[in-house]
C-alpha positions, 0 to 999 in steps of 0.5 A: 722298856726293853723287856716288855714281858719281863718279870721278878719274883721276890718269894717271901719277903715282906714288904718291909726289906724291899729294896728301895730301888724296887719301891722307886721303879714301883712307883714309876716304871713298872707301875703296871708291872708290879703285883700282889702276893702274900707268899702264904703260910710264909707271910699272911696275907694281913702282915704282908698287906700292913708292911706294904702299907708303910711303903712309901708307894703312891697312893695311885700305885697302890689299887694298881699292885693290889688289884687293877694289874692282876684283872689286866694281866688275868685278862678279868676286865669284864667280869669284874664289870659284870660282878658290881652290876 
């Protein structure tokens, strides 16, 4: 990638008007670049959550946006762990 670092915000869009380029790059490249976000009071976190479930996202892609690369990018690895002990 040639911009490790980069980033894009799509601030209140549902999931639905996503473009299908962003769906396709999700779901390949920038699988480990895409996070979650409800855009709230704008989009509830529910609405958001149920457009997003009629992606056609990967279903190994999915824990990836909605939680495994926030706790990387957050840098909460171990607490997560300690939290299910």
């Amino acid at each position: 990638m040639r911009w490790p670092n980069s980033s894009s915000r799509r601030t209140c869009w549902s999931p639905k008007y996503f473009p299908p380029q962003l769906v396709q790059y999700a779901n390949s490249l920038l699988r480990t670049k895409v996070l979650f976000g409800s855009d709230y009071p704008m989009i509830p976190p529910d609405r958001w959550i149920a457009d997003f479930e009629k992606l056609a996202i990967k279903p190994e892609v999915r824990p990836l946006i909605m939680r495994e690369n926030a706790i990387r990018l957050l840098g909460l690895q171990n607490a997560t762990a300690t939290a299910a002990e």
